[in-house]
C-alpha positions as CSV (number, residue, x, y, z in Angstrom):
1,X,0.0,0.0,0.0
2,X,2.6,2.8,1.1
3,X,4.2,1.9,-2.6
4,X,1.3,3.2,-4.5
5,X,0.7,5.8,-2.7
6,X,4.5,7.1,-2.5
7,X,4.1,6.2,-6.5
8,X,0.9,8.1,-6.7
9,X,2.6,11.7,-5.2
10,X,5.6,10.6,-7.4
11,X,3.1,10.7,-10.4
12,X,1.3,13.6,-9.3
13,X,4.3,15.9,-8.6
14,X,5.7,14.8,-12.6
15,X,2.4,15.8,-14.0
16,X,2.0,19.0,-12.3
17,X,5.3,20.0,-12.9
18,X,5.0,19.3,-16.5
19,X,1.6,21.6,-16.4
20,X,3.6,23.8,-15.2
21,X,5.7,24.1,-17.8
22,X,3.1,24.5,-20.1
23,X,2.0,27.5,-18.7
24,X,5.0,28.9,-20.0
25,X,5.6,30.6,-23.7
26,X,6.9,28.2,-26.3
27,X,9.5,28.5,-29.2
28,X,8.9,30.5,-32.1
29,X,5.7,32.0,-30.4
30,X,4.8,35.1,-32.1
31,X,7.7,35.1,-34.5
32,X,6.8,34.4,-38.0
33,X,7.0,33.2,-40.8
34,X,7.6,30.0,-39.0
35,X,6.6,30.3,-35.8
36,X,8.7,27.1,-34.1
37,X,7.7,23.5,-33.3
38,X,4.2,24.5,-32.0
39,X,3.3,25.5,-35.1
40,X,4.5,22.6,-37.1
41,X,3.0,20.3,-34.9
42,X,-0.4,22.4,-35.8
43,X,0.5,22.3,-39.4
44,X,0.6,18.4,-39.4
45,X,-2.3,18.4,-38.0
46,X,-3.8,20.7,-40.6
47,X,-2.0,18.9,-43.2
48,X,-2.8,15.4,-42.4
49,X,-6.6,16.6,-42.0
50,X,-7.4,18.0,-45.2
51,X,-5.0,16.0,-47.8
52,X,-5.2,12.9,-49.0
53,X,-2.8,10.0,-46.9
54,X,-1.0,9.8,-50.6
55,X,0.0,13.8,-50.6
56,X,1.2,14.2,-46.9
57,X,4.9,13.6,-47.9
58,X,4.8,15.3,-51.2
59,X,5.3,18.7,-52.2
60,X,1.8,20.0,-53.7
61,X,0.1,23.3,-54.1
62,X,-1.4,22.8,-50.8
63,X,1.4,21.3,-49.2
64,X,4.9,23.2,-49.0
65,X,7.5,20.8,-47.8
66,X,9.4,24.1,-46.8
67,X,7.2,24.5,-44.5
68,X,7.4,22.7,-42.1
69,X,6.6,19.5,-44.1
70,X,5.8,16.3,-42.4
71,X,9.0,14.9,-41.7
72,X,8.7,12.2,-39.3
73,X,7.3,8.3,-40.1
74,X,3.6,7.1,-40.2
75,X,3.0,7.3,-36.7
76,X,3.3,10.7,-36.0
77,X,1.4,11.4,-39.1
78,X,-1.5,9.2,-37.8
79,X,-1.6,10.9,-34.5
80,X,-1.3,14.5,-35.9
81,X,-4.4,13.3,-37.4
82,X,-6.2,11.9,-34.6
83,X,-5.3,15.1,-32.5
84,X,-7.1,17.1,-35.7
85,X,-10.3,15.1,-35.6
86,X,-10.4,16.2,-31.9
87,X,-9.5,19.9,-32.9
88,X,-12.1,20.2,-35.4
89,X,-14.7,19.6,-33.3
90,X,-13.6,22.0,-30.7
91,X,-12.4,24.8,-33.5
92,X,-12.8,23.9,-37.0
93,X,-10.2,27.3,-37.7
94,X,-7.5,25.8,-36.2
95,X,-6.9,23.1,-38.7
96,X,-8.4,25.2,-41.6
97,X,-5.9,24.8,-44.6
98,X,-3.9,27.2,-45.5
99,X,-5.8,30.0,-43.8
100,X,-4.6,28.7,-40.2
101,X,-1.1,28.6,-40.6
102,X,0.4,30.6,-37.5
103,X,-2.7,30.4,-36.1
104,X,-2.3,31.3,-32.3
105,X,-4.2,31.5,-29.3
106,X,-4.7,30.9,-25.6
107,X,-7.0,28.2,-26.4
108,X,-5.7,26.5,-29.1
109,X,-2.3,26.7,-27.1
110,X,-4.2,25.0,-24.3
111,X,-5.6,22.3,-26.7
112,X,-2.2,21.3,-28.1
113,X,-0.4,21.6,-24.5
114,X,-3.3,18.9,-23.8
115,X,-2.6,16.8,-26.4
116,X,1.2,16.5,-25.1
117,X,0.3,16.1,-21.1
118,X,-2.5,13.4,-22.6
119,X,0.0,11.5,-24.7
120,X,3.0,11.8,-21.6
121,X,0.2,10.1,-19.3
122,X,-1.4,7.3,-21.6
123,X,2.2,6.1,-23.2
124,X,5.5,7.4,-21.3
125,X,4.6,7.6,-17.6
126,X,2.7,4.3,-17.4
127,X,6.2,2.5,-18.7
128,X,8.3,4.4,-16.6
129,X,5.9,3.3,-13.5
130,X,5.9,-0.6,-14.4
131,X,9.7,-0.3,-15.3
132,X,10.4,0.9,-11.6
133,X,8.3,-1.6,-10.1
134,X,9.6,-4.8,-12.4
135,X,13.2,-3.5,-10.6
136,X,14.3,-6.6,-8.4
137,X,16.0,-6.6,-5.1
138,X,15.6,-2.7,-5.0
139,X,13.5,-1.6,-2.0
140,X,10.4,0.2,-2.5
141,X,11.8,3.9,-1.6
142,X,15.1,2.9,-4.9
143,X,11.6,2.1,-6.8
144,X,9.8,5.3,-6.4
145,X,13.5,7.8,-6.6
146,X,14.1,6.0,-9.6
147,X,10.7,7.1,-10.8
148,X,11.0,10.7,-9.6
149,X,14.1,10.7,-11.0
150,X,13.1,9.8,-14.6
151,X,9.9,11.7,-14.6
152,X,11.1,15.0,-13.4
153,X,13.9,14.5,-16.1
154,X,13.9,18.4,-16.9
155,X,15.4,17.7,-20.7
156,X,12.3,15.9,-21.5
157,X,10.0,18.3,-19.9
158,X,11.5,21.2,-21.4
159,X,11.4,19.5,-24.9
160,X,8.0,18.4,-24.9
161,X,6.2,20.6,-22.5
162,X,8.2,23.9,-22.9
163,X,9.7,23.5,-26.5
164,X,6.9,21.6,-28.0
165,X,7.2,18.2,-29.3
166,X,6.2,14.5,-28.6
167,X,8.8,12.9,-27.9
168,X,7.8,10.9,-24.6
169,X,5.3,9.3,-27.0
170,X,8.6,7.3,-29.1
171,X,10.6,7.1,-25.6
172,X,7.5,5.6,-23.6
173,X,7.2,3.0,-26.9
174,X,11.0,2.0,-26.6
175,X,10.6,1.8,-22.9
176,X,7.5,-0.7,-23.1
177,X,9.9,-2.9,-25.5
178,X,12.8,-3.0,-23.0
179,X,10.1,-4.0,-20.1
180,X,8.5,-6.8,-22.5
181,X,12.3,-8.3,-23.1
182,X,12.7,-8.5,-19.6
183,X,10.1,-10.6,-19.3
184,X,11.0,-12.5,-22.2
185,X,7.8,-11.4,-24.0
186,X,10.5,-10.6,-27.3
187,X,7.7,-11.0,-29.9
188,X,5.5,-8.0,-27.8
189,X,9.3,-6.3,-27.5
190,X,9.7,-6.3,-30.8
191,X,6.0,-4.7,-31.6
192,X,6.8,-1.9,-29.1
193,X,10.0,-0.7,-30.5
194,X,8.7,-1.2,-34.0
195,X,6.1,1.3,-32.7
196,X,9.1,3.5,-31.4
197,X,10.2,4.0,-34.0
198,X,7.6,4.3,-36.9
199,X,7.1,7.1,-34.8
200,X,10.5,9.5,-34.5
201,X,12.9,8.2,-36.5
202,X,15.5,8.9,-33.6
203,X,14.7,5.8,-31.9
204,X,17.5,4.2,-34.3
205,X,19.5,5.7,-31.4
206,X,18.1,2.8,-29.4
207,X,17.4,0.5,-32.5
208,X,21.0,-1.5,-31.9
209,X,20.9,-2.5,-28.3
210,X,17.3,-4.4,-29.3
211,X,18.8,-5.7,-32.4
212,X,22.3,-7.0,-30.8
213,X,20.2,-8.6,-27.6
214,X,18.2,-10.3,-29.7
215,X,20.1,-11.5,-31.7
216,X,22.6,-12.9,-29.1
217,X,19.5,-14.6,-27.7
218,X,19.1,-16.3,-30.9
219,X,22.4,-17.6,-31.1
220,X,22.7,-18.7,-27.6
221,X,19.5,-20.9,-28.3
222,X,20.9,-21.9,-31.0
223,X,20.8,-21.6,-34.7
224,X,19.7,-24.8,-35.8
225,X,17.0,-25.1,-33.1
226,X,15.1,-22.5,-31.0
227,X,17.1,-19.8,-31.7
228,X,16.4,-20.1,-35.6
229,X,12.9,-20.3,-34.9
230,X,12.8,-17.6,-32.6
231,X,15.0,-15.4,-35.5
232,X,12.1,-16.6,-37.8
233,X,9.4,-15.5,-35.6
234,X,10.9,-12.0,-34.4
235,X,11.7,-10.9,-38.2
236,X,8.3,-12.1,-39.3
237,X,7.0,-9.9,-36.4
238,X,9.0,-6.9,-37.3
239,X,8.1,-7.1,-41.0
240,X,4.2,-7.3,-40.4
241,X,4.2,-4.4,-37.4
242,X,6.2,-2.1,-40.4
243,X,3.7,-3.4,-42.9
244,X,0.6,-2.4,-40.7
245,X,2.3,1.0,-40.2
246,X,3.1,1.7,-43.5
247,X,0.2,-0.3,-45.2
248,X,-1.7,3.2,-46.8
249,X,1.3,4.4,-48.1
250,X,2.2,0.9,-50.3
251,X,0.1,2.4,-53.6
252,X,3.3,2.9,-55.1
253,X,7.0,2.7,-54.9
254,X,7.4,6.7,-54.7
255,X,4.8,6.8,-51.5
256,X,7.3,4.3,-50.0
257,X,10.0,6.1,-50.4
258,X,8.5,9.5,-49.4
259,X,7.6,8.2,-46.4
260,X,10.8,6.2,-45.7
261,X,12.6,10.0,-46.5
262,X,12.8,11.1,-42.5
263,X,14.5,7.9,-42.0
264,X,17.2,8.9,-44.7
265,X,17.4,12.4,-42.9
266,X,18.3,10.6,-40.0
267,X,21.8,9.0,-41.5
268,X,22.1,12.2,-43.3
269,X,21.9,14.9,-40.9
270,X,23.5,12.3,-38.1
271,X,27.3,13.3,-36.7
272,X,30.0,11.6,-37.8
């Protein structure tokens, strides 16, 4: 009992901190013609609404790439559009195309602070919470620091909730995938970080500690027995949760490379 509870003021504390945060001004507010991440966030939204899935990578009349063109993979794209279905009905001019770019005000910057604090609570801070607790031989006061710890991360909050931007939503993903491994749950692993990252393509960051432990897993089962099977199984798995992700896109060979362009920026714009 005194573990949820200590976890429940540990949770409480990270959200209102993060609301915060939000209170605060955000990059690029007021300072055209771009206006910062807040704005391109908005213009996904606007994008993703009112195009065609088959024109939201490419550069059209009603879709300048130069600004701020949808550069991240299907996932993103997907919940842009979720987050306009929800806008619409609140404000239809907030998503209006063309006619809402730079749009700003206190409640639309209310909405889309929602939309981040929403996202942070249904994906990110559950895994951190069930990471902490699946920590063995730590006592219960290691458990709930380690949570403070990673929730009150200020980077993060600063990014997401001062900055603007989503990226608890890739992390929380990659997290899940790392909890599901150590349970040895690698097909639901693999799903997760698939997730990760057909969302931001930074998760490739992460992508080769998943690839090299499962991989040694194969080989130590063997690969003439288990292990092969088990290489069989988590490739098959990998390929379908990319196909699902990607599945609107396959019309055409140019769609799939459109969309596989922010992955290509990733190697490109990458040091070293």
């Amino acid at each position: 009992m005194e573990k949820w509870s200590l976890m429940t003021i540990t949770v409480l504390l990270a959200l209102i901190v993060r609301w915060t945060v939000s209170l605060g001004s955000y990059s690029g507010a007021g300072k055209p013609p771009m206006y910062g991440d807040y704005e391109a966030q908005r213009h996904w939204q606007e994008v993703t609404y009112n195009l065609p899935i088959r024109q939201w990578y490419f550069n059209t009349s009603d879709n300048n790439l130069l600004y701020w063109g949808l550069d991240y993979p299907p996932l993103t794209a997907y919940h842009s559009l979720l987050c306009a279905y929800i806008a619409k009905l609140i404000n239809p001019d907030w998503i209006a195309l063309h006619t809402s770019q730079g749009y700003e005000s206190q409640p639309h910057k209310l909405f889309m602070r929602t939309t981040v604090f929403v996202a942070d609570l249904l994906v990110y801070i559950p895994a951190v919470i069930f990471y902490c607790f699946s920590l063995k031989e730590t006592s219960t006061k290691k458990k709930v620091s380690s949570a403070l710890c990673i929730l009150l991360y200020p980077g993060l909050i600063l990014i997401d909730h001062g900055h603007f931007q989503y990226n608890s939503v890739s992390l929380g993903f990659a997290l899940w995938g790392v909890l599901a491994l150590s349970y040895d749950w690698d097909l639901l692993g693999s799903v997760a970080f698939c997730l990760a990252l057909n969302y931001k393509q930074m998760e490739l960051y992460h992508s080769l500690p998943f690839f090299c432990y499962l991989l040694g897993k194969c080989f130590k089962k063997g690969l003439k027995g288990k292990g092969l099977v088990l290489l069989i199984k988590i490739t098959g798995t990998v390929v379908v949760s990319f196909a699902v992700c990607w599945l609107p896109f396959c019309t055409d060979m140019e769609q799939i490379m459109q969309v596989a362009l922010p992955f290509s920026l990733f190697f490109f714009f990458s040091p070293g």
